[in-house]
C-alpha positions in Angstrom: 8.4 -5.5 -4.9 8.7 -2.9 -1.7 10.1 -6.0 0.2 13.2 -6.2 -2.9 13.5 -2.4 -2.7 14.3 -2.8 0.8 17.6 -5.1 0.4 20.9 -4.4 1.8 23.2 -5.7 -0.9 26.1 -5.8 1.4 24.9 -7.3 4.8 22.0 -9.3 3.2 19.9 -8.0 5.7 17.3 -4.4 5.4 18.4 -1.2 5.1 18.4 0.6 8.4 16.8 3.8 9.4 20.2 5.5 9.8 18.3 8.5 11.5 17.0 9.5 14.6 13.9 11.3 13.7 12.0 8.5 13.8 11.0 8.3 17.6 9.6 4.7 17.8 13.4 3.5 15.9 17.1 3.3 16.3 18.7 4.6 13.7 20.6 1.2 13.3 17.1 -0.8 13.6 15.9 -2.2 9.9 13.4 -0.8 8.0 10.4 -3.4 7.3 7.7 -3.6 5.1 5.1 -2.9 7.8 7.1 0.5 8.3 6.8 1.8 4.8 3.6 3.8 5.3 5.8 5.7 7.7 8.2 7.1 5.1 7.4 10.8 3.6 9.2 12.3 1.2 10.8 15.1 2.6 8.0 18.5 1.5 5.7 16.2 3.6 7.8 15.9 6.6 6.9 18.5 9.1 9.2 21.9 9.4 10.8 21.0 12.4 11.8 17.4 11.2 13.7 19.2 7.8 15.2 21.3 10.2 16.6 19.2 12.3 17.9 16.7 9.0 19.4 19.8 7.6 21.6 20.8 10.7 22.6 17.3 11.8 22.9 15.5 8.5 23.5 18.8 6.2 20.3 17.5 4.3 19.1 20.1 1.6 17.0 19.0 -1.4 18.0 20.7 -4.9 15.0 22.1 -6.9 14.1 20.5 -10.1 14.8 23.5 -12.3 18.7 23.2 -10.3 18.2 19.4 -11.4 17.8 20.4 -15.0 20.3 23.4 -15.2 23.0 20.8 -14.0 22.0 18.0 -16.1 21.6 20.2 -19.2 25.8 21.0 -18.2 26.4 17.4 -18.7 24.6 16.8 -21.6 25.9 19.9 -22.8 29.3 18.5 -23.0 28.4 14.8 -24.4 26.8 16.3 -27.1 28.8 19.0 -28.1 25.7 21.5 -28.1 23.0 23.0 -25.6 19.3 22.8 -25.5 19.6 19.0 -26.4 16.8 18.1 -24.3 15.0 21.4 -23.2 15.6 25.1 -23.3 15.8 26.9 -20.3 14.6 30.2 -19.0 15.3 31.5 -15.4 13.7 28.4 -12.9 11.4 26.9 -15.9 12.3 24.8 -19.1 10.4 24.0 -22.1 11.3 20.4 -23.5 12.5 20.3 -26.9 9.8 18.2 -29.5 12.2 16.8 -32.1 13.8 13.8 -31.9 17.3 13.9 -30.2 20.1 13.8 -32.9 23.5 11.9 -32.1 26.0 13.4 -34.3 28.7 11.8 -34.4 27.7 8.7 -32.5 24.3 6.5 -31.4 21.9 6.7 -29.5 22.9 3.4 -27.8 26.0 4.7 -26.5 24.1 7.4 -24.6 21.4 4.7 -22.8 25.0 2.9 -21.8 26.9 6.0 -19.9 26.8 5.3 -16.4 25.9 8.2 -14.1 26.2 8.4 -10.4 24.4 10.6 -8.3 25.8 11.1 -4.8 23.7 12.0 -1.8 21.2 11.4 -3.5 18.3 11.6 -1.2 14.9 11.1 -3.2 17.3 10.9 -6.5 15.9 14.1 -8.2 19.3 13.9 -10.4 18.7 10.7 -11.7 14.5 10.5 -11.9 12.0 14.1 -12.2 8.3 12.3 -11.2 8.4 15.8 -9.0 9.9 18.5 -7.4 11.7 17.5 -4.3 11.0 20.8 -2.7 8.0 21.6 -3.6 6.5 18.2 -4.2 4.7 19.6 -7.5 4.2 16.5 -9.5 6.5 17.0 -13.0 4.5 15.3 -16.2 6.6 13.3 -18.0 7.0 14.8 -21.0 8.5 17.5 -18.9 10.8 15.6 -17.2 14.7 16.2 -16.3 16.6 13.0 -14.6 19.3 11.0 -16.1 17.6 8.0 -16.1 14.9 10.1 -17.6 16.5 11.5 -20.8 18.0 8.2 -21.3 14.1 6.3 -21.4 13.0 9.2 -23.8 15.7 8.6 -26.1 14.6 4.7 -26.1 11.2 5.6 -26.4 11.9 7.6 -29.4 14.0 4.7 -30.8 12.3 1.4 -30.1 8.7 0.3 -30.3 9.3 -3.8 -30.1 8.2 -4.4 -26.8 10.7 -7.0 -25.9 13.7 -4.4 -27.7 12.6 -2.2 -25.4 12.5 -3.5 -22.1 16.1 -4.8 -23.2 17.3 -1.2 -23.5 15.4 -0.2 -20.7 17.0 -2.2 -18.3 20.3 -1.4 -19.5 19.4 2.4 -18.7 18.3 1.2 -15.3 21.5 -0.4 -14.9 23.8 2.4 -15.7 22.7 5.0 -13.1 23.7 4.5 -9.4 23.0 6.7 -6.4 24.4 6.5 -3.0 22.1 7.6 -0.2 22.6 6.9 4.0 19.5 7.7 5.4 17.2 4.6 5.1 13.9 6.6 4.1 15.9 8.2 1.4 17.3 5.5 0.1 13.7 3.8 -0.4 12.3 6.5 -1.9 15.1 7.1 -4.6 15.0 3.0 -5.6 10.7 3.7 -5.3 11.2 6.8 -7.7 13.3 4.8 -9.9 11.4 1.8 -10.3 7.8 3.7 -11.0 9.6 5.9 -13.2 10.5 2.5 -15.5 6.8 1.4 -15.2 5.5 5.1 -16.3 7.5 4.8 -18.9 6.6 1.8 -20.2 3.1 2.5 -19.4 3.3 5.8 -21.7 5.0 4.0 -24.8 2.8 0.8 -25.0 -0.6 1.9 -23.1 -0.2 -1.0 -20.6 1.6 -1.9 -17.2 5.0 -4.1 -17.2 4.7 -7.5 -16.3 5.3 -8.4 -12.6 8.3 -10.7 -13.6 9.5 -7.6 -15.1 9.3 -5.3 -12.5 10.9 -7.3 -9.9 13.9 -8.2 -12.2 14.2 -4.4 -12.5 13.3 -3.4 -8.5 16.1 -6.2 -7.9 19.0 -4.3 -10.2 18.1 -1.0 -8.4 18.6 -2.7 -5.3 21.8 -3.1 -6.1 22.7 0.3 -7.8 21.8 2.4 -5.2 
């Protein structure tokens, strides 16, 4: 799976570093599997290393309640009403319990509107498993991504198994993300592919297949 999530689509080859803060690499050297353990997401990296991402690659992480605000703008407008999927009070959020209502259209159309999130770094837009600058771990009822409203709605929709990996991997095919940095890049496709398997975990008490999983890893692969 790690191996898949480290595909460059376009040269066919690994995704590079594309950074220089990694002493013992090139930024234009590959990224292997043996150099995964390396990779931190960015609250683990030390001070001086954000520093330095921030003033030569204008790197700065948005906080999850930012995440959520944003989000909630889009939704906002595709729905034709606020407080769809949370309500919102200064930097926290409290999800809503009912089931979301699609007036005026179906839940299907929803899972099939493709969103893009741009610089994506660890893809906090598109997938919530935790803060990006804090690193506070987000349960999932809780949580705000693209992808993630998208796999609640399925979950509050489908219970065939089989129905609902179908939908499921049409979600995971309509976000993309574009990221530079090599780290970032595997972290975002990492987030996005557990956050499928926690999902699927959650609604039938069990893990996804491995067939399953690398089917999925191989469309993120290719979306961001």
């Amino acid at each position: 799976m790690k191996e898949i999530l480290l595909k460059d689509r376009t040269t066919g080859r690994n995704i590079i570093w594309a950074a220089d803060d990694y002493k013992d690499f090139k930024p234009t050297d590959e990224i292997i599997f043996d150099d995964i353990q390396l990779i931190k997401p960015r609250f683990e990296k030390f001070r001086e290393q954000q520093k330095s991402r921030t003033k030569n690659r204008a790197e700065i992480f948005t906080p999850a309640w930012i995440c959520n605000f944003q989000n909630n703008l889009i939704d906002e407008k595709y729905f034709g009403r606020a407080n769809v999927f949370n309500t919102t009070e200064n930097q926290n959020w409290t999800p809503t319990t009912e089931k979301i209502f699609f007036n005026g259209g179906n839940w299907q159309d929803y899972i099939l509107q493709n969103r893009l999130e741009i610089t994506c770094g660890e893809a906090p837009y598109l997938v919530s498993r935790y803060d990006t600058v804090t690193g506070a771990e987000i349960p999932i009822e809780r949580r705000i991504g693209m992808l993630d409203r998208k796999l609640r709605v399925i979950c509050e929709n489908v219970t065939d198994e089989t129905e609902w990996k179908n939908w499921a991997v049409k979600a995971v095919q309509s976000v993309y993300g574009y990221e530079f940095q090599g780290d970032n890049l595997y972290l975002a496709r990492r987030n996005i592919l557990l956050t499928f398997e926690e999902y699927f975990q959650k609604q039938f008490d069990k893990k996804p297949d491995t067939e399953t999983l690398k089917f999925v890893a191989e469309i993120i692969s290719w979306n961001l």
